[in-house]
C-alpha positions as CSV (number, residue, x, y, z in Angstrom):
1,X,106.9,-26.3,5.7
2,X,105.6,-23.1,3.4
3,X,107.8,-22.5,0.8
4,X,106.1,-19.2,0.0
5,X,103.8,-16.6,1.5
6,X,100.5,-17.8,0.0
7,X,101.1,-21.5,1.5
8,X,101.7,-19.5,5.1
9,X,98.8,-17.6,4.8
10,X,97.2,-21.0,4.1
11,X,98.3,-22.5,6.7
12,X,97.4,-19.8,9.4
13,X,93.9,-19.8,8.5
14,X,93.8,-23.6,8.1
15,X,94.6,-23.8,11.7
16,X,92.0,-21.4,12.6
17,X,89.4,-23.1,10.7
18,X,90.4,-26.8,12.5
19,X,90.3,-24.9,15.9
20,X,86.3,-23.6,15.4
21,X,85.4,-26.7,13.5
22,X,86.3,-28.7,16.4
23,X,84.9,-26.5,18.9
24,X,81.5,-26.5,16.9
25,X,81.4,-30.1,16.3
26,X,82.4,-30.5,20.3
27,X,79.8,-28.5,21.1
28,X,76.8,-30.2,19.0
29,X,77.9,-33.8,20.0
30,X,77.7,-32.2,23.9
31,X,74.0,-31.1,23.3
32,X,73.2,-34.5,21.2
33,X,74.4,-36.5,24.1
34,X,72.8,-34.2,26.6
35,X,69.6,-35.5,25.2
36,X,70.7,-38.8,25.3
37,X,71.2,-38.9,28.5
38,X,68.4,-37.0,29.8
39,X,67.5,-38.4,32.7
40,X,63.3,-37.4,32.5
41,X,61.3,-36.8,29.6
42,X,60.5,-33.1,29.9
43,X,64.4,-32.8,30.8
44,X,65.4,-34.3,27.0
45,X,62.2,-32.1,25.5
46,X,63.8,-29.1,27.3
47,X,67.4,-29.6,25.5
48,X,66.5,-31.3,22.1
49,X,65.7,-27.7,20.7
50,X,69.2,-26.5,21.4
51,X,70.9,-29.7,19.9
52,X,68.7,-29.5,16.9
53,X,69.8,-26.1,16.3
54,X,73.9,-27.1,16.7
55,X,73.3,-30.0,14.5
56,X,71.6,-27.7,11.9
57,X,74.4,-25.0,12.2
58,X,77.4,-27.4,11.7
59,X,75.4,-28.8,8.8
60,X,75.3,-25.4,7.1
61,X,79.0,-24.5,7.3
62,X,80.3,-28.3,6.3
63,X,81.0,-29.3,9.1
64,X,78.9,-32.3,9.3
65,X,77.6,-33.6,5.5
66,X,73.4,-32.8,5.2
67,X,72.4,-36.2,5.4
68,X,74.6,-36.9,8.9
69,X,72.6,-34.1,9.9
């Protein structure tokens, strides 16, 4: 528990950063696997664009490390 109003406010916006990491991370391993599992080529071609992008994006705000990426 926060002993002090700095280690609540902490704590608040720690929670809110898990929540959007999660739901960005969730997000860019749904369009990864969406290419994966294309089921034609120009279907995979069609989505690897967007999955790039998501993979890119949760690269640049540390979500994933560069080199995952």
């Amino acid at each position: 528990m926060p002993n002090n109003k700095q280690q609540k406010k902490r704590l608040k916006t720690d929670e809110e950063k898990r929540i959007k990491n999660k739901a960005a991370k969730s997000s860019m391993r749904s369009a990864v696997r969406k290419v994966i599992e294309a089921d034609s080529k120009e279907e995979a071609l069609a989505s690897t664009p967007i999955a790039m992008k998501r993979v890119d994006k949760a690269a640049k705000s540390n979500i994933i490390h560069d080199n995952t990426a």
